[in-house]
C-alpha positions in Angstrom: 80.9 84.8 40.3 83.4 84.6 42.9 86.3 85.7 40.9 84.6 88.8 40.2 83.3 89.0 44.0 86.8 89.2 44.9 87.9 91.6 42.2 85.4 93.8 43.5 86.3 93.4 47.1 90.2 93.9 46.1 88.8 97.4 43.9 87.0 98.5 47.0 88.0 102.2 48.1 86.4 104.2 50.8 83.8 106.8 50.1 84.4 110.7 49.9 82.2 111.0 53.1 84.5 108.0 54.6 87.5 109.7 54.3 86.1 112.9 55.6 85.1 111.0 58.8 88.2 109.4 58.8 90.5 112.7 58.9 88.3 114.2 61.1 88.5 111.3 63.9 92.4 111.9 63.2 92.2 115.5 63.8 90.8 115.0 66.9 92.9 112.4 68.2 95.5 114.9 67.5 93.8 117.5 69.0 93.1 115.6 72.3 96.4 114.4 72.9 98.2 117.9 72.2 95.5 119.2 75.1 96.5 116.3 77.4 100.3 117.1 76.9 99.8 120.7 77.6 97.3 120.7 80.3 99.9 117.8 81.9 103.0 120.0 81.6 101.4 122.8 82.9 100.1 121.5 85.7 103.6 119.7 86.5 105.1 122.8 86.3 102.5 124.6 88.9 103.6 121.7 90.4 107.1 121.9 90.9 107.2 125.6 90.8 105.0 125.9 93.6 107.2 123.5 96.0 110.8 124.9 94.9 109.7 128.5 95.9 108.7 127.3 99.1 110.6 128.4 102.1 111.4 125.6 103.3 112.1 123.9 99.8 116.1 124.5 100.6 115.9 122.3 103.6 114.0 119.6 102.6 116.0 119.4 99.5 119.0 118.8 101.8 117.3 116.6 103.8 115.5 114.5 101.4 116.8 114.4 97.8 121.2 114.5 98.8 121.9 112.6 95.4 125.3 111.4 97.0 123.2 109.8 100.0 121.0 108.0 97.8 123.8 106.8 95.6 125.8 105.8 99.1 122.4 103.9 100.4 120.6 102.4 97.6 122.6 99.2 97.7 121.7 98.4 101.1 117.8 99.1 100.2 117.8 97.2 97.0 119.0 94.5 99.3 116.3 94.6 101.7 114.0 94.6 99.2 115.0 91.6 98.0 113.9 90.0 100.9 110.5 91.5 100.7 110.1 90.3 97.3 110.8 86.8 98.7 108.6 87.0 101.5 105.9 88.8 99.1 106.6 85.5 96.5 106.3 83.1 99.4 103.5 84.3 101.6 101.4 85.0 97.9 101.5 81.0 97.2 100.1 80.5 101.0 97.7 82.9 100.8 96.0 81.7 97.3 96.2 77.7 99.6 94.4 78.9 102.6 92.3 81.5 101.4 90.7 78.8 98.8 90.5 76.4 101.7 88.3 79.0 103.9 86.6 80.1 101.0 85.5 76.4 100.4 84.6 75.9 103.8 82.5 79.1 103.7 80.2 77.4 100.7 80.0 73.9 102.2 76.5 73.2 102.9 74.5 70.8 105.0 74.1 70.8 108.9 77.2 68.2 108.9 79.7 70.8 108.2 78.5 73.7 110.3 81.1 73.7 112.3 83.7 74.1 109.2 81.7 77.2 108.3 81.5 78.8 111.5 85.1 78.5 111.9 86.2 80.1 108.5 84.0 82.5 109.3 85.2 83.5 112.5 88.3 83.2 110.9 87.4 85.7 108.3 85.6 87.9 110.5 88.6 88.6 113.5 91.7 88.8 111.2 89.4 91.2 108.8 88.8 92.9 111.6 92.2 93.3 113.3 94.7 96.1 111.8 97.9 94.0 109.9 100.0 96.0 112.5 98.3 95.1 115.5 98.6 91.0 113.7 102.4 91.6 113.5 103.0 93.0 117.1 101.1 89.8 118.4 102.6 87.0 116.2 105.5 88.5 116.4 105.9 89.0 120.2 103.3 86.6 121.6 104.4 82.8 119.7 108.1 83.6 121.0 106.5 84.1 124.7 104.6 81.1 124.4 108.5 79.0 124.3 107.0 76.4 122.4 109.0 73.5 120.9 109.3 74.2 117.5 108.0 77.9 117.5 110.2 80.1 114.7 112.0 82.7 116.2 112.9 84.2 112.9 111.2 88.1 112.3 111.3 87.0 108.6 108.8 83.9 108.8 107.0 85.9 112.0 106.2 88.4 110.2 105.2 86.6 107.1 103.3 84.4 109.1 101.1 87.7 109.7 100.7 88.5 106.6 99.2 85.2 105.6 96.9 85.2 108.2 95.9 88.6 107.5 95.7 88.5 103.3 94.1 85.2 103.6 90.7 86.3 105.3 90.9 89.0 102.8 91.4 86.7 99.5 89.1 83.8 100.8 86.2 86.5 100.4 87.3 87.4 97.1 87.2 83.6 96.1 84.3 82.7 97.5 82.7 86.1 95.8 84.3 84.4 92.5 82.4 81.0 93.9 79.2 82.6 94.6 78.8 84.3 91.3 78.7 81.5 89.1 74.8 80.8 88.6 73.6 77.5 90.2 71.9 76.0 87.0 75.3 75.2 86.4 76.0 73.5 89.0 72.8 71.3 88.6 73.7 70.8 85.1 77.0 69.2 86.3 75.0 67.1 88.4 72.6 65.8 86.3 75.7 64.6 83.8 76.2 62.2 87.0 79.2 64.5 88.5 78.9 64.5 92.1 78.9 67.9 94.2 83.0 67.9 94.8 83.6 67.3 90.7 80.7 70.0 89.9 82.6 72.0 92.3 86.6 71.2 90.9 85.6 70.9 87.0 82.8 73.6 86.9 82.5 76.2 89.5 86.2 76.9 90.6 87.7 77.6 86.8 84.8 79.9 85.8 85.6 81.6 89.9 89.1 81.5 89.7 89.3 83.3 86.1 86.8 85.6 87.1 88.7 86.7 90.5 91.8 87.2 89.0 92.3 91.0 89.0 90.9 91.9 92.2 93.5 88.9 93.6 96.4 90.7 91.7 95.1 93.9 93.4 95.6 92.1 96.9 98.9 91.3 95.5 99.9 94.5 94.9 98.7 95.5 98.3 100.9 92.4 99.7 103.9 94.0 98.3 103.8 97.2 100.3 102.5 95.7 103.2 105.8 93.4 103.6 107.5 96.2 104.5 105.6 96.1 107.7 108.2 93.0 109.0 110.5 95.2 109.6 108.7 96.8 113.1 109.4 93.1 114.3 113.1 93.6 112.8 113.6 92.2 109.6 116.2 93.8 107.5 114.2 94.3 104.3 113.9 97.5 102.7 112.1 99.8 104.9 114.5 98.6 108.0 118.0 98.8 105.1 116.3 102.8 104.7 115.8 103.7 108.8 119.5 102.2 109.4 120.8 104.1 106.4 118.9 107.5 107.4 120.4 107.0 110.7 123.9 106.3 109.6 124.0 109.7 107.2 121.6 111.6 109.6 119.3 112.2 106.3 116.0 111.1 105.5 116.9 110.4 101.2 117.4 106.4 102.3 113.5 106.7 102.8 112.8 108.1 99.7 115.2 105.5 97.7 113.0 102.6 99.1 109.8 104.6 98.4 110.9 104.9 94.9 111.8 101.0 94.9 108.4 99.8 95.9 106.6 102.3 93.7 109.0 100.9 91.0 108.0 97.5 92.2 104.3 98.0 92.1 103.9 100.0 88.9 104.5 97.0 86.5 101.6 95.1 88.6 99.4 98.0 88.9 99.5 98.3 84.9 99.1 94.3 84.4 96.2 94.6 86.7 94.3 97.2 84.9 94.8 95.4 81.4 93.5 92.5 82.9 90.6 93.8 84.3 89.3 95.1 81.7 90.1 91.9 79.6 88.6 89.4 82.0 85.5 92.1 82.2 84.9 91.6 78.1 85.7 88.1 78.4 83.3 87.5 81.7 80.5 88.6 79.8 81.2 86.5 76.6 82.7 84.1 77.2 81.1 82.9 80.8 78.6 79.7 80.1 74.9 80.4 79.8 73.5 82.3 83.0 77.2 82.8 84.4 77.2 86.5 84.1 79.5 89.0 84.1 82.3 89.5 86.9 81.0 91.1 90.1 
């Protein structure tokens, strides 16, 4: 009985009807992606058409795309953004620390620890509130004023320094969002297995919030990137700065465009992991999460 079962499994060939379905989903898989290539290469060439018959177009050729400038410049711009992959790599491993620490804080309950909560919260609420720039200009300028022993001087870790306590309000209400949206049976369960509140919270909660906040953290990431250029207004040499001393030297604007290109090239890669992930974790959220978790919010 079996040997024949699998004889007739092995024999199995698809239906007339089946392989008319078949060639017409291929059909129109063909169909749609000679559209998209069309419709794409027409509009690109709108595109470009449009800007090189623009008055102007000669000018800002010269003054934005000199192939010999960006060649001359794009060593000292890959250098500079070297360091703001560093500091990007660095203040990233702070950020995740503190923000889970606030974000903690933020779920602690009991009258005991109020004044943890209203702290984080205050925390969260003035640095989400105050404009990165506006974070840089004072951290930058005001800790050196204050003459402090021990106080870095150093734009680099200034200006990092701003970044984490910007990004960190930021990612501690994405982890505590991840925190919040696991159900509390679960938590209760863990309890009545004898696990106090802390190991609900470690074994439990945080591995079902961490897992279920990791694309919107590596969106924050990707934000981070970009916004590390920002040391520079404090005068770090990273990429942005590498690009204003390079535009000055030539007396063309191309050095910008090099390190626009850069962090573009930077961010792509991230951009794309994101988006996989997301819509991984979202299948895997809603199936694999334990009974009553959800799916990711």
């Amino acid at each position: 009985m079996t040997t024949g079962a699998s004889a007739a499994l092995v024999a199995w060939e698809p239906s007339e009807h089946q392989r008319a379905r078949d060639a017409y989903r291929r059909s129109r898989a063909r169909r749609s992606t000679a559209v998209a290539v069309v419709s794409t290469v027409a509009l690109t060439a709108v595109a470009v058409l449009g800007l090189v018959s623009s008055p102007g177009w000669p000018r800002v050729k010269a003054s934005f795309f000199d192939p010999e400038v960006a060649r001359a410049s794009l060593p000292a711009v890959l250098e500079g953004l070297w360091l703001n992959i560093r500091v990007m790599a660095v203040c990233a491993v702070v950020i995740v620390v503190v923000a889970l620490g606030l974000a903690l804080a933020r779920t602690l309950r009991g009258p005991v620890f109020f004044p943890l909560r209203a702290l984080a919260t205050g925390y969260v609420d003035v640095f989400r509130g105050l404009p990165l720039i506006l974070v840089l200009l004072l951290v930058g300028f005001g800790l050196p004023g204050l003459r402090l022993q021990g106080v870095p001087t150093s734009a680099v870790v200034l200006g990092g320094l701003a970044l984490v306590l910007t990004y960190s309000a930021y990612v501690a209400e994405v982890f505590r969002a991840g925190i919040e949206s696991v159900h509390p049976s679960q938590v209760a369960a863990a309890r009545s297995l004898g696990l106090t509140r802390g190991q609900a919270m470690r074994h439990v909660v945080l591995p079902q919030a961490v897992r279920r906040v990791v694309p919107p953290l590596l969106n924050d990431l990707v934000a981070l990137s970009k916004d590390s250029g920002l040391i520079s207004i404090l005068g770090a040499i990273d990429a942005v700065r590498a690009a204003q001393i390079e535009t000055a030297r030539y007396a063309n604007f191309t050095p910008y465009v090099v390190a626009g290109v850069l962090f573009v090239l930077l961010t792509i890669p991230l951009t794309r992991f994101t988006d996989v992930l997301a819509r991984r974790s979202g299948w895997l959220g809603a199936q694999g999460s334990l009974a009553g978790g959800g799916a990711l919010r």
